[in-house]
PAGU-329316 format. One line per field, with one value per residue (C-alpha): residue in one letter; x, y, z. Coordinates in nm, 3 decimals, decimal comma, padded with zeros to 5 digits. Layout:
N
rest [A ...]
u [X ...]
v [Y ...]
w [Z ...]
REM end
This chain:
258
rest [X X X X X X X X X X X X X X X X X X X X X X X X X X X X X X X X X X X X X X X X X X X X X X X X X X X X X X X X X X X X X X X X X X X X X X X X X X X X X X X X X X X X X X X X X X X X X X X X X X X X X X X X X X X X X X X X X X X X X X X X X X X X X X X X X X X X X X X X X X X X X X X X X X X X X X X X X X X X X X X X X X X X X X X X X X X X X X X X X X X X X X X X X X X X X X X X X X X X X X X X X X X X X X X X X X X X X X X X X X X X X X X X X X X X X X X X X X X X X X X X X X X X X X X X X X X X X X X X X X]
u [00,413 00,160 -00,208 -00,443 -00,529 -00,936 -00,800 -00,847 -01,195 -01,248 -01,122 -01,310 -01,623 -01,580 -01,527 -01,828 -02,002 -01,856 -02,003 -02,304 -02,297 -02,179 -02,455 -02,740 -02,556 -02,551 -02,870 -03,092 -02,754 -02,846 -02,760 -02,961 -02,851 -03,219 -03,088 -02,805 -03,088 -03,338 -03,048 -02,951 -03,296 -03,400 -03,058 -03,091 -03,466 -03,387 -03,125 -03,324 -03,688 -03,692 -03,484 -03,663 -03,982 -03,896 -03,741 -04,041 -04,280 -04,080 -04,046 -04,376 -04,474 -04,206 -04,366 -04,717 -04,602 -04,416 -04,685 -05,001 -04,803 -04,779 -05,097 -05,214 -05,063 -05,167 -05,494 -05,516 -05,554 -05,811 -05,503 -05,278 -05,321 -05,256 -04,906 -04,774 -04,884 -04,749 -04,436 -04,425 -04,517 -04,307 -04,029 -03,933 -04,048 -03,787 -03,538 -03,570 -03,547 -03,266 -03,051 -03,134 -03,070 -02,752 -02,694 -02,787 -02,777 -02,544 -02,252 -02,277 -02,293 -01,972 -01,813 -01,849 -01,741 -01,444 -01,323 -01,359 -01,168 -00,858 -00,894 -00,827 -01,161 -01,260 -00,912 -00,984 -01,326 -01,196 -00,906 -01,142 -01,374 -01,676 -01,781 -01,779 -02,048 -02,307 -02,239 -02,209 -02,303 -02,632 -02,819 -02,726 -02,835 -03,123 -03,199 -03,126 -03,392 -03,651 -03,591 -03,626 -03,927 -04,111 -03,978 -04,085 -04,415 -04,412 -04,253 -04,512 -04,782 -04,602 -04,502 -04,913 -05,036 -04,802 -04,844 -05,235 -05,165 -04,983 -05,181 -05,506 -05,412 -05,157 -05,334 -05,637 -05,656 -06,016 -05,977 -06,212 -06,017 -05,701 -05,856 -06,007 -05,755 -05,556 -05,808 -05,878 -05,513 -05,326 -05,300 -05,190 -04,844 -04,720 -04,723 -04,537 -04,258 -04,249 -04,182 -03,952 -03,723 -03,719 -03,606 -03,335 -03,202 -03,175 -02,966 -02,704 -02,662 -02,626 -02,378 -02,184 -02,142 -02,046 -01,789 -01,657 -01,599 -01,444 -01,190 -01,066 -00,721 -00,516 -00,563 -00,830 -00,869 -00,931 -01,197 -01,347 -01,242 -01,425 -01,760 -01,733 -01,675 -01,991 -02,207 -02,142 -02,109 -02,457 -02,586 -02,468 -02,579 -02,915 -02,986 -02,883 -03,078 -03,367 -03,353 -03,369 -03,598 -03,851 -03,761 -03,825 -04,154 -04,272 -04,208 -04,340 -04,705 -04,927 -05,108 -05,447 -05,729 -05,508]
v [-00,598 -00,766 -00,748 -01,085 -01,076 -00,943 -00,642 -00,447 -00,529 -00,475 -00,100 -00,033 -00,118 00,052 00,349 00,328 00,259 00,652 00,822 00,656 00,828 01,099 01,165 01,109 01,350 01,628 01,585 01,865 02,087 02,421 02,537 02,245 02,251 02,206 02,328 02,056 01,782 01,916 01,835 01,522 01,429 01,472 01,361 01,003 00,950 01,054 00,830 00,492 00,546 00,419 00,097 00,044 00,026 -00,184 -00,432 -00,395 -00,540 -00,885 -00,904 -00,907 -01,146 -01,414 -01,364 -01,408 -01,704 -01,895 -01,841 -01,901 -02,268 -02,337 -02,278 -02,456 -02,796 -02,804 -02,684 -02,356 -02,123 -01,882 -01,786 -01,665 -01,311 -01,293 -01,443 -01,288 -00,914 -00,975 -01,122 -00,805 -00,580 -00,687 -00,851 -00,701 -00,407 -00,264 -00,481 -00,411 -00,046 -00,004 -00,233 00,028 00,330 00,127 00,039 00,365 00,629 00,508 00,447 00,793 00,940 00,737 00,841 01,186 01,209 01,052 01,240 01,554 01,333 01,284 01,632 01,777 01,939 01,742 01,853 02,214 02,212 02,088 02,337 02,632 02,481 02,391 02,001 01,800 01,545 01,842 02,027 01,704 01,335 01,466 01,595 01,292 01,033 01,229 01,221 00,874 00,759 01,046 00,862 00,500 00,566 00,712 00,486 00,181 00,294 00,283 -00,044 -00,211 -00,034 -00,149 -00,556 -00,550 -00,465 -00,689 -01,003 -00,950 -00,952 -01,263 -01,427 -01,363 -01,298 -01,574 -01,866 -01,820 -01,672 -01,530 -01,136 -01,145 -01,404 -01,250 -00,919 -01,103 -01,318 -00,979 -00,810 -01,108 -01,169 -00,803 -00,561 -00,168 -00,333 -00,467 -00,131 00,029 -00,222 -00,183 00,161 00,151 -00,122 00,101 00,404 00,194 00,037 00,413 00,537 00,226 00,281 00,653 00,605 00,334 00,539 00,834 00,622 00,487 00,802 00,996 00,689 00,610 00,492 00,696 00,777 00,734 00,346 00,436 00,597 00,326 00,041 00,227 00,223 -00,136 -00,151 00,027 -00,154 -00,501 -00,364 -00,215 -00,534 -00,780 -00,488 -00,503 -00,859 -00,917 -00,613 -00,739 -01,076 -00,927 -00,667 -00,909 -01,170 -00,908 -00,802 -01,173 -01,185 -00,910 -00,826 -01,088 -01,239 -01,084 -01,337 -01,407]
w [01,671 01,406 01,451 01,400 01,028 01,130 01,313 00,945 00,911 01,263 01,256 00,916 01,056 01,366 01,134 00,930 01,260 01,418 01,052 01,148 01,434 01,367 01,080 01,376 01,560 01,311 01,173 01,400 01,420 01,210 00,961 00,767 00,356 00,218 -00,122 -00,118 00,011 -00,272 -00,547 -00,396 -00,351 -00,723 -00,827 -00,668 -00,772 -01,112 -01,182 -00,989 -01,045 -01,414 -01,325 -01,027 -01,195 -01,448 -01,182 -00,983 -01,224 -01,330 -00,974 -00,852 -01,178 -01,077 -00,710 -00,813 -01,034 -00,771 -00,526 -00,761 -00,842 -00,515 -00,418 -00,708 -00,577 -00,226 -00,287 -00,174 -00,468 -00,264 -00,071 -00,413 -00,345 -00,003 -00,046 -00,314 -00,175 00,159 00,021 -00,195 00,018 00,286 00,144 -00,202 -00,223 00,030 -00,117 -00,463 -00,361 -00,167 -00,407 -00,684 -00,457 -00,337 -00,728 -00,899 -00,654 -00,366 -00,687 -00,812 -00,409 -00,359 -00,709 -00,614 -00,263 -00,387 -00,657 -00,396 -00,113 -00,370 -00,448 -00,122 -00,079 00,209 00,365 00,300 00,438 00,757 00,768 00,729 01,002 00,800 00,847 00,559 00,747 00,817 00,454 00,244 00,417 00,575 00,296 00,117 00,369 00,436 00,056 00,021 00,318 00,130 -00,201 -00,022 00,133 -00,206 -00,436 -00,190 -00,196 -00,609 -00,617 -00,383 -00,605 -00,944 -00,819 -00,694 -01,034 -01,200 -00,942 -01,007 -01,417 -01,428 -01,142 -01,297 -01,693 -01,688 -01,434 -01,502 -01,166 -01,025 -00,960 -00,655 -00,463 -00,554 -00,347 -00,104 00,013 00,074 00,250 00,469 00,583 00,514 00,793 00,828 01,021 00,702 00,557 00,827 00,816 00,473 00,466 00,816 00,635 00,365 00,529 00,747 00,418 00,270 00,583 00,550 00,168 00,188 00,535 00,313 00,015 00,216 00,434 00,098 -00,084 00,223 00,277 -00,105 -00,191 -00,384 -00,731 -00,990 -00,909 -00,544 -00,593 -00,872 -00,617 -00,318 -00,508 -00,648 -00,282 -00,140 -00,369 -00,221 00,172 00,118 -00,033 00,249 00,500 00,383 00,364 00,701 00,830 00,653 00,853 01,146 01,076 00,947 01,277 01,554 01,336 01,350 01,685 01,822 01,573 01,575 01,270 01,140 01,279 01,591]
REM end
């Protein structure tokens, strides 16, 4: 009996969909591995805050470039700096970071679960009774979502400074209408879906990795196929969370001044 030629995809992403699970369900089950989170923690931030930050601030320039044209043309240059923020703010910020965690961080998460998978050590875990999801795949998601969050923060901090450099440095841009327009237009809402898109974006790309490195194919090139593998998952993942994250926000907070 054959299968339709989807049924594959259909059962992998049923899979990821049971870690996903499965890592909500363990997460307030004790014993918690703090010292495991604290490594993976400093692990992933150590190997994506650099390259995030230097992403961050051609970023927010192109942003602020694109925007202060625009602007320029139809007239409405007072406007500059609330545009490019919330577009940073909202938009790449969260982005930008979870594509580096996913890039950097997620790789490396994937690279190592899968060595152990080919190893056997997942196997022997299980066959003394210890979970390989509570010991391993929690403190990494966990540390994944901490990193997201925190490096989100810096990015939206770093693409700000650098939109307002080459807005105002660059376009002869006034520095008091850059704030202004910001002030006048940004609201505390923005931040929060900032950071909640941020922390959703870490949970896929840790679940991803983890679901990548615990299902490898055999051998060396499994485990170098499952993170080239990971990598692009996460990325389509997160762009279409992203539209609908930023659709139901739309929808459902009004504009500041409405």
């Amino acid at each position: 009996m054959t299968s339709f030629p989807g049924a594959a995809a259909i059962r992998q992403t049923g899979r990821l969909y049971a870690l996903a699970l499965d890592v909500l369900r363990y997460l307030p089950r004790r014993p918690f591995q703090f010292r495991e989170f604290v490594q993976q923690f400093w692990f992933i931030a150590s190997v994506s805050i650099l390259p995030t930050a230097l992403v961050a601030i051609p970023f927010g320039g192109v942003i602020a470039l694109h925007v202060g044209s625009l602007t320029n043309q139809i007239g409405a240059q007072s406007f500059t700096g609330a545009a490019s923020v919330l577009a940073i703010i909202q938009q790449a910020s969260p982005i930008v970071t979870a594509l580096l965690i996913a890039g950097a961080g997620g790789s490396a998460m994937c690279a190592d679960l899968g060595s152990r998978t080919i190893r056997e050590e997942i196997d022997a875990m299980e066959v003394l009774g210890v979970s390989p999801i509570q010991r391993l795949i929690v403190p990494r998601v966990l540390a994944a979502m901490a990193v997201a969050v925190f490096l989100n923060g810096m990015v939206s901090v770093v693409g700000v400074l650098g939109g307002y450099f080459f807005n105002v440095v660059m376009q002869d841009g006034t520095p008091g209408a850059y704030l202004a327009s910001f002030s006048a237009l940004a609201q505390l809402p923005d931040l929060w879906i900032s950071e909640l898109k941020a922390l959703i974006f870490g949970f896929i790309a840790g679940v991803v990795a983890a679901y990548r490195g615990l299902n490898p194919a055999a051998g060396p090139k499994g485990v170098g196929d499952a993170v080239n593998q990971s990598v692009v998952i996460t990325f389509l993942l997160l762009f279409l969370t992203n539209v609908v994250l930023t659709a139901l926000y739309l929808q459902l907070v009004p504009p500041k001044g409405m």
